[in-house]
N, C-alpha and C positions, 0 to 999 in steps of 0.2 A: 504494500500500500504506500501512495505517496505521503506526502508531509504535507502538508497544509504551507501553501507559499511559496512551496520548489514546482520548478517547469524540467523537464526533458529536452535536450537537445537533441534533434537529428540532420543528421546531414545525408542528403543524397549523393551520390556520385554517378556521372556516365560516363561513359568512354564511348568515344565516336568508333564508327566501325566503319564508316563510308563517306566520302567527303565528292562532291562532282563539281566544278574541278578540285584536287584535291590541291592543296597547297603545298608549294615546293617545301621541303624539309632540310633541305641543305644549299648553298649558294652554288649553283653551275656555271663556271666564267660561257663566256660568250665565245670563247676560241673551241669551246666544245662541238663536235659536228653534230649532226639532226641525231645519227643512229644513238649515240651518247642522249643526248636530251630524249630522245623519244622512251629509249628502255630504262630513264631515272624519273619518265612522267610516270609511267606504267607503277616503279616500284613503290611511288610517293602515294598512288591511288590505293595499294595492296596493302600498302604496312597497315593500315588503319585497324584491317578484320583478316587479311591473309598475310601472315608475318612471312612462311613462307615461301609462298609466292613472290614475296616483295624481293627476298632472297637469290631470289632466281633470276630475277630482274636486276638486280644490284650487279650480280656476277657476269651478266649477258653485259652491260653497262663497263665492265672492266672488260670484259675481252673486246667490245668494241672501242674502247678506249686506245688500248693497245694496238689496234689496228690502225687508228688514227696516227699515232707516234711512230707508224711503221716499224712495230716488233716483230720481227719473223714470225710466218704460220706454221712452216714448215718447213723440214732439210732432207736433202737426199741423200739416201745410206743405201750403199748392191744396189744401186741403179732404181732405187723408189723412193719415192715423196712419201713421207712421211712425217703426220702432225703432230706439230707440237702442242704441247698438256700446255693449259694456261700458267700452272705449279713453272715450268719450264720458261715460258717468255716474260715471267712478273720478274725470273733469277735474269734475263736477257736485261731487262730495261734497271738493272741494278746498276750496271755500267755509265749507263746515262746518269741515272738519277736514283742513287742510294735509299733514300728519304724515302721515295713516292712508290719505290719497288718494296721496302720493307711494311709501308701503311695497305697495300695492296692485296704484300699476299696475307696479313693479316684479316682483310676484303673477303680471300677466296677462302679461307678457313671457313668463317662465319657461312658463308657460301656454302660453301661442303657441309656441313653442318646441317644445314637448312634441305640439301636436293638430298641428303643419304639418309637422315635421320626423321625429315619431314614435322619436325620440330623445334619451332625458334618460339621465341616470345619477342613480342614488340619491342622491347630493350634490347635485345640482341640486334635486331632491324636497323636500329636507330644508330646502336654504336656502328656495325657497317657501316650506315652513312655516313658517319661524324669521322673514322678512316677515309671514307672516300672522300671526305669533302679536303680534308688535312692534303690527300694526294695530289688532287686537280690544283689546289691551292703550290704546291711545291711544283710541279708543273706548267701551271698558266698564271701563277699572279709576281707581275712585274716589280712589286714592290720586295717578296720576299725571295727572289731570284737575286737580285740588287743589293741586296742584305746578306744573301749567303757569298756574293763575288766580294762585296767589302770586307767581309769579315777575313778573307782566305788572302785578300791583299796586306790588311792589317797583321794578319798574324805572320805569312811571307817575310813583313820589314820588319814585324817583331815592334810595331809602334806603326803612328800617321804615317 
């Protein structure tokens, strides 16, 4: 029984499960090509109620990425083509760009995770993205490219 003069609090909570259009969830520079933007629309619409899904989408999103940056698909070995594992060109584009291959294949883990196990939860989803966004970021944004060249000049003279 209550008390004479006390109330009860309650709080509702909802969680969206569907959003049309859905809202970007991470920043996509503009140097991204359509096939990128189009498979991080799809995963932005999925996270909400298909985490997995969105998953799948995210990783489709990195290997066209990689396409874009011109990472090999593929090497010939005894005379056949043969394709390369995304695990294989995320270790390719390390040479390029340490930073953005290491947040990556952290990407395809989550990825893997998601198409083998067919269970992510929306935080799972989210950190994906929040790697990918980190990657595009160390890849396409001018300012922190700028900043990683000064700092490798500064420390070269060992001073200004």
């Amino acid at each position: 029984m209550q008390p004479i003069g006390q109330s009860y609090d309650y709080q509702e909570f909802y969680t969206p499960e569907y959003f049309d259009p859905s809202p970007a969830l991470i920043i996509v520079p503009e140097q991204c090509k359509s096939e990128v933007r189009s498979e991080l629309k799809m995963a932005f619409a999925h996270a909400w109620g298909d985490p997995t899904s969105s998953s799948a989408h995210i990783r489709t999103a990195t290997e066209r990425l990689l396409d874009q940056l011109r990472i090999q698909k593929s090497v010939t070995a005894k005379g056949k083509r043969q394709r390369l594992t995304l695990h294989r060109r995320i270790e390719l584009l390390s040479v390029k760009n340490p930073e953005a291959s290491e947040l990556l294949l952290a990407v395809k883990w989550i990825g893997n995770a998601g198409v083998h196990s067919g269970a992510l939860t929306q935080q799972e989803v989210i950190d994906a993205l929040d790697l990918l966004e980190g990657a595009l970021s160390s890849l396409f944004d001018p300012h922190a490219n700028r900043v990683k060249v000064l700092a490798k000049r500064i420390n070269k003279r060992r001073g200004p």
